[in-house]
N, C-alpha and C positions, 0 to 999 in steps of 0.2 A: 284591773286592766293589764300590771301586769304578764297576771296567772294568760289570760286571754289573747295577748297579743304576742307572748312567746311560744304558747303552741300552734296558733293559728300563723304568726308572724314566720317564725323558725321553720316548721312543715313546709309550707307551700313555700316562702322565700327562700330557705335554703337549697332545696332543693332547684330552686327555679335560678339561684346563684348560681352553684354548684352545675346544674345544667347546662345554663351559655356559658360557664366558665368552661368546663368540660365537653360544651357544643363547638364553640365558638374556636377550641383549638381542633378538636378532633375535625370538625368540619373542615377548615384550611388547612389543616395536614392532610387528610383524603385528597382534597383536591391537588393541594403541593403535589404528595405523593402519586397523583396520578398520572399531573403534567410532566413531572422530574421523569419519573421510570420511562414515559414514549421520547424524552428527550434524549435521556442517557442510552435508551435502546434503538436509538434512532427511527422510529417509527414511521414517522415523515421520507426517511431518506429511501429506504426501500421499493417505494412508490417511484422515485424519481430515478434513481441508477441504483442497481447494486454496485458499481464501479465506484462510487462516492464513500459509501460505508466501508469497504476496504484499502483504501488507499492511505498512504501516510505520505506526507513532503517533507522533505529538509530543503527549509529556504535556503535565498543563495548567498543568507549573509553569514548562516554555520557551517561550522567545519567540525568534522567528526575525525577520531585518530585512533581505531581500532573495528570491531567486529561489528556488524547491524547483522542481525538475523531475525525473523519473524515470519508471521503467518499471515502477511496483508500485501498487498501492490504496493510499490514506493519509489517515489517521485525526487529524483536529487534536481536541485537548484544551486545546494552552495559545493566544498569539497569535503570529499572524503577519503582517506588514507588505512589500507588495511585489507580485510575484507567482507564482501556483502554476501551475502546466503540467505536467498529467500524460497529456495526449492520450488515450490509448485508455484508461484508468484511472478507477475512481471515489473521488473525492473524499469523505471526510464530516467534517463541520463541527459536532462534538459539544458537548452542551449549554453548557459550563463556555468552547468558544473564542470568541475574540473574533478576527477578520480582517479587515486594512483590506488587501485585493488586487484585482487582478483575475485569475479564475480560467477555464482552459482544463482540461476535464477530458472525457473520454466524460460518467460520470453524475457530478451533485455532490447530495448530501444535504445541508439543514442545521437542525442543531439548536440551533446557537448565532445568533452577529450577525456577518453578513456587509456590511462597505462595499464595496462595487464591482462592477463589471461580469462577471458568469459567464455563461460559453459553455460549454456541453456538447452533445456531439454525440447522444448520445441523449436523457436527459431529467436534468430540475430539480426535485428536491423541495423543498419548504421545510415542515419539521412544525410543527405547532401553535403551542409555545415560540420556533420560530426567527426569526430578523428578517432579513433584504435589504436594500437601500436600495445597489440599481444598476439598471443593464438587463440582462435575461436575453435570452440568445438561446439555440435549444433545438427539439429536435423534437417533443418533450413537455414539459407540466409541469404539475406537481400542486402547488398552496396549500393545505394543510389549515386548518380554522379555527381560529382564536385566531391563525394565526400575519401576521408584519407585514410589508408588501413595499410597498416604494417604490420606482418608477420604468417603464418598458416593457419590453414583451414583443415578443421578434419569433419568430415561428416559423418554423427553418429548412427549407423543403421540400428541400433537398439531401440530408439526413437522409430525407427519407419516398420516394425513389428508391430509396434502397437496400437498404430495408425494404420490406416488402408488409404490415406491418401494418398492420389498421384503424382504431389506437390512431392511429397518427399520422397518417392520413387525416383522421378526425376532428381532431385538436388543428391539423391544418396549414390547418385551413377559415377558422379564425380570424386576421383581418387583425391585422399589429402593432397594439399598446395601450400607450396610457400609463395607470397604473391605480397608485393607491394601497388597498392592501388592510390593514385594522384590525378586528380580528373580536375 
């Protein structure tokens, strides 16, 4: 019996152990491994906004006290101190941040209170609630009213070359200003 039942037992059982033991992980790791990888690649999000997979937030309960630079959109909420350089990236400056920098961004929006000097290669918004109190330089830019901006504007025409828009034809007609705006 036992000549009998351990090579018939051992062959097919081991094997058949050895199997869902070896199935039963490798199967739930393909699948882990499948779900993981469209998770961490964001695979879902690309469908819904590419704006969603590049953006980053700093809530408005951190405070940052030197350099942010990267290759994603980024959303300030809380303060930050120093400077932000996102180059080809837009900036926004939402209501609740407070930011003593100077900012390098493509576009920067702001809806909070900005100290310092912002550069953006295509344009500068400041909305209504928002404050400034630097120099912008920019190939557009838009001041809604109510909002508060202290210091000059220079518009860059190196920006309006490389564009053929008439948007920036028009904002680039306008020689530098020093201009305090209170609405």
């Amino acid at each position: 019996m036992w000549g009998n039942k351990k090579p018939d037992a051992p062959q097919p059982g081991q094997p058949e152990q050895r199997n869902p033991i070896s199935n039963q992980p490798s199967r739930p790791a393909p699948a882990a491994w499948e779900e993981k990888p469209a998770m961490s690649t964001d695979a879902m999000r690309p469908l819904g906004g590419t704006a969603d997979r590049g953006t980053a937030r700093l809530g408005a309960s951190l405070h940052v006290k030197g350099e942010i630079s990267g290759n994603e959109d980024l959303v300030i909420d809380g303060s930050v101190e120093g400077l932000v350089q996102l180059d080809e990236r837009k900036l926004t400056v939402g209501a609740t941040a407070k930011v003593t920098a100077d900012i390098i961004a493509r576009e920067v929006v702001v809806f909070g209170t900005v100290k310092g000097n912002l550069r953006a290669k295509d344009k500068i918004e400041i909305k209504k609630d928002g404050s400034v109190n630097g120099d912008l330089t920019t190939a557009r830019i838009m001041i809604e009213d109510g909002a508060y901006f202290k210091g000059s504007i220079e518009i860059d025409k190196s920006a309006e070359k490389e564009s053929s828009s008439h948007a920036f034809t028009r904002s680039s007609s306008v020689p530098a200003a020093t201009a305090t705006k209170t609405i």
